[in-house]
N, C-alpha and C positions, 0 to 999 in steps of 0.2 A: 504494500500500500504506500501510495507518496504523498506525501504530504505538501502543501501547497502553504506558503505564507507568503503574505503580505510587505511591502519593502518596511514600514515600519515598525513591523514585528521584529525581521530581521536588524533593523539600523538598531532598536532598542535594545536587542539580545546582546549585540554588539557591544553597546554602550555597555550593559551591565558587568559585562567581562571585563570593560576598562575601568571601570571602575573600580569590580574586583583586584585588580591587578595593583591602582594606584595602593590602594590599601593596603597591599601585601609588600609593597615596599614601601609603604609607609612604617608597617608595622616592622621590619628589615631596618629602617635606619634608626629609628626609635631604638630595638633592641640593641642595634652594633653602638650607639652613643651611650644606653647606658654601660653596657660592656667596659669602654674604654672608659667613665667616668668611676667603674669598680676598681678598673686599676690606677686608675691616678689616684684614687683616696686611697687604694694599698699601699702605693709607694710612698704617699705622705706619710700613713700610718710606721711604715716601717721608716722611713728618715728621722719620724719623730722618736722611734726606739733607738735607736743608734746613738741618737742624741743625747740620752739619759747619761747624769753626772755620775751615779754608783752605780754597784751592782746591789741588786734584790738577796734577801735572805736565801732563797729560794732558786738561783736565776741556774740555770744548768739545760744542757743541752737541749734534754726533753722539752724542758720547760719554754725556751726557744721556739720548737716544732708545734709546740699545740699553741704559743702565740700567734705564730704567723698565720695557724691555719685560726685561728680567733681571729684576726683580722681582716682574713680576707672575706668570713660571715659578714662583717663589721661592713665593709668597702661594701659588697653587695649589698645589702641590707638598704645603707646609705644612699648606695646610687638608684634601688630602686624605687625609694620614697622621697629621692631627687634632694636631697638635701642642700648641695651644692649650688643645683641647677644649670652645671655642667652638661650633661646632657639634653638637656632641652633646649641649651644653647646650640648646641654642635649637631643636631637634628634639623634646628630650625635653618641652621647655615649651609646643609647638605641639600635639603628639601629646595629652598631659594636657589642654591646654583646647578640643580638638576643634573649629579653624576652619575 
């Protein structure tokens, strides 16, 4: 059986796909910006450890290893509730010059 449509059924379908699309790389630069703003507050987080005047009672290798991974919960966390607003910036500036 063939189906027969109309050019404005067609031209609509069309549109919906594009617009599906814009969305999908909307939601693509959106994610890749917060990404990059989880690591930029990682590396602040960790410049700012390094920076510390003493060492901690406590402070020993392990204790290292489940900081950084405490931080980088920290960075994501952060950049997902946009704290910064880093990423809303660096979205907004990809989206505008359409890479």
């Amino acid at each position: 059986m063939t189906v027969i449509t109309s050019p404005s059924q067609t031209i609509s379908h069309s549109l919906g796909s594009t617009s599906s699309a814009a969305a999908k790389r909307q939601d693509e630069i959106q994610s890749m910006a917060a990404d990059f703003e989880a690591i930029f507050v990682r590396q602040m987080l960790k410049t700012m450890r390094t920076s510390s005047l003493g060492e901690g009672l406590f402070d020993g290798q392990g204790t290292e290893q489940f900081r950084d991974m405490q931080d980088a919960k920290v960075a994501e966390s952060m950049a997902q509730q946009g704290v910064f607003g880093i990423a809303q910036l660096l979205s907004r500036h990809v989206e505008n010059k359409d890479v």
